[in-house]
Structures are given as structure tokens and as C-alpha cells.
C-alpha positions as CSV (number, residue, x, y, z in Angstrom):
1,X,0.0,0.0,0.0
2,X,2.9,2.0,0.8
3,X,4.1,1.7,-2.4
4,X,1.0,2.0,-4.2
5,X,0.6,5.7,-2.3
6,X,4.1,6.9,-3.3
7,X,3.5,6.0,-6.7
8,X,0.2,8.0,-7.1
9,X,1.8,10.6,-4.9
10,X,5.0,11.2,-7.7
11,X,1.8,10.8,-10.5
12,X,0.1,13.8,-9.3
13,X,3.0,16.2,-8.7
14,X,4.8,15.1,-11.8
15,X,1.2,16.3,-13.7
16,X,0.8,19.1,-11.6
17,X,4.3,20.5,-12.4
18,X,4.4,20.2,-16.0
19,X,1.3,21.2,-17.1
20,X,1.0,24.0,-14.4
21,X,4.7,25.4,-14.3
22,X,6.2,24.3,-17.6
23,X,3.4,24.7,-20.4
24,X,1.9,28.2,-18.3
25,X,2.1,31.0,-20.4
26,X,3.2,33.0,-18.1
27,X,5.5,30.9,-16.2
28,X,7.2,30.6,-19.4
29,X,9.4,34.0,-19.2
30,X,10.5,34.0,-15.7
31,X,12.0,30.2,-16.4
32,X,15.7,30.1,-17.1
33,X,14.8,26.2,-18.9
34,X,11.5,24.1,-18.2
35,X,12.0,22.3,-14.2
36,X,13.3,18.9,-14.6
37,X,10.7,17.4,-12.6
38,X,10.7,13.8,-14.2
39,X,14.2,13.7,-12.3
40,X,13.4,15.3,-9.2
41,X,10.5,12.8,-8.8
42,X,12.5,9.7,-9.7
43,X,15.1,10.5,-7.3
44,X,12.6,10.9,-5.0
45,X,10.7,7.8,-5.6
46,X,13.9,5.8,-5.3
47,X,14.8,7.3,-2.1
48,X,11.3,6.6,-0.3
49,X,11.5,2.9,-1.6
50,X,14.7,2.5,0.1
């Protein structure tokens, strides 16, 4: 179950993150380059399951 929960949790925030931050209009200016979030939440993922 844990694993089930940490999976839906990295689902959701990698969604959120790239269609809210990275394809927003007006995010789009102040970003230097798009956030790498499939990396930050793979990393992450990893770490939990550990």
C-alpha cells in the first residue's frame, strides 16, 4: 500500500508540475529552462523505496 501511495503521490506532482509550471504561459518568461521534474520525482521515488 505504501508503495502503491508513493506512486500515485509522484503521478500527481509530476502532472501538476508540468502542465501548471512548464506549459503556463506565463510561467514561461520567468523560467531560465523548463523544471526537470521527471528527475526530481525519480530521485525521490527511489529514495522513499529504500
Amino acid at each position: 500500500m505504501v508503495t502503491f501511495t508513493a506512486s500515485v503521490t509522484c503521478i500527481l506532482v509530476l502532472v501538476l508540475i508540468k502542465e501548471g509550471v512548464n506549459s503556463n504561459k506565463d510561467c514561461q518568461p520567468h523560467l531560465i529552462m523548463p523544471v526537470p521534474i521527471e528527475l526530481v520525482v525519480v530521485s525521490t521515488d527511489k529514495t522513499m523505496m529504500a
